[in-house]
C-alpha positions, 0 to 999 in steps of 0.5 A, spaced: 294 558 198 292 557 205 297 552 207 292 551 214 289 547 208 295 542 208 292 539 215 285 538 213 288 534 208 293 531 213 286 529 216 283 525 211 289 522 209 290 519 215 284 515 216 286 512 208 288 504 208 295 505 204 301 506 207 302 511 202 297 514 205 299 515 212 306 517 210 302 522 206 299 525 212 305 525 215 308 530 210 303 534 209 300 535 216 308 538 217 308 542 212 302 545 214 305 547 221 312 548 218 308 554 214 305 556 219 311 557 223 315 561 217 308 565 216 309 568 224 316 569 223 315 573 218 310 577 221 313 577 227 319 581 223 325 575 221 328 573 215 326 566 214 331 563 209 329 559 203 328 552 202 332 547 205 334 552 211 329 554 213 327 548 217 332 548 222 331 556 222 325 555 225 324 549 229 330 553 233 328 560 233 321 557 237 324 552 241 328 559 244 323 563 244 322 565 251 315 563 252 314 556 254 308 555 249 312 557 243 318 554 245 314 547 246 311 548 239 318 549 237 321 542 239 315 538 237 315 541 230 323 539 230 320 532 232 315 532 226 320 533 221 323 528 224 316 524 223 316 527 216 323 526 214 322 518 215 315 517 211 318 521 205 325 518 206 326 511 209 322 505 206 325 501 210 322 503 215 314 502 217 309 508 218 303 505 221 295 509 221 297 511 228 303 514 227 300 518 221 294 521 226 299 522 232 303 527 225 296 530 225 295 531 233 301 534 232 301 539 227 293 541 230 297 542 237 303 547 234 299 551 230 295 552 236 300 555 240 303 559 234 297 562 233 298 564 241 304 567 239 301 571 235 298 576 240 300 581 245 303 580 250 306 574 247 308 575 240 313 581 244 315 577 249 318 572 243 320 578 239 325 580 244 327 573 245 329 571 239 333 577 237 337 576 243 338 568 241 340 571 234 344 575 237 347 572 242 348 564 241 347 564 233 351 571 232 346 571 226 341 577 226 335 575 222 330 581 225 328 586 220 324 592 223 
């Protein structure tokens, strides 16, 4: 499975007519910027937790990756989490087509920048960054040569 295929369905979604959809593209654009972070990392030599903990883990990780496209991607994947936490969870609260295409936006944007990260010189420069925030702040080393 490619989950960069999850944003084409974000996509799609997003210009439906239902609420159901757009809460839908919300998720699913998330997702397919949530994989793509946790695919880098372990690329990049981190143990990425399962399920629930891997979210934290990974918006975290990013937003202290000493590079400031990386850690831009970081904050907003946390936000779109947020984003993808209400159109799953609260029904009381209204998600509109906008809010939808922005989820969308969003995703495109971090995928964008992790696959930047993913390349010389940057992809050591985050190396070195993050074992040190595991290390230092976290007390938590989670890279594995």
């Amino acid at each position: 499975m490619n989950f960069r295929n999850y944003l084409t369905l974000a996509r799609t979604l997003a210009g439906g007519t239902t609420e159901a959809e757009w809460r839908s593209a919300s998720s699913r654009a998330y997702y397919a910027a949530f994989h793509v972070a946790r695919l880098l990392l372990l690329g990049l030599g981190f143990r990425v937790p399962q399920a629930d903990r891997a979210h934290a883990y990974l918006w975290l990780r990013l937003s202290n990756a000493g590079h400031a496209g990386t850690i831009k991607a970081g904050s907003r994947l946390g936000l779109l989490r947020r984003e993808r936490n209400w159109a799953d969870y609260d029904e009381r609260r209204t998600i509109i087509q906008a809010a939808a295409v922005q989820s969308v936006r969003s995703a495109e944007e971090i995928i964008q920048a992790l696959d930047a990260a993913a390349v010389e010189p940057v992809r050591t420069q985050i190396i070195d960054a993050m074992k040190i925030y595991d290390r230092d702040v976290l007390h938590d080393v989670t890279w594995h040569p």
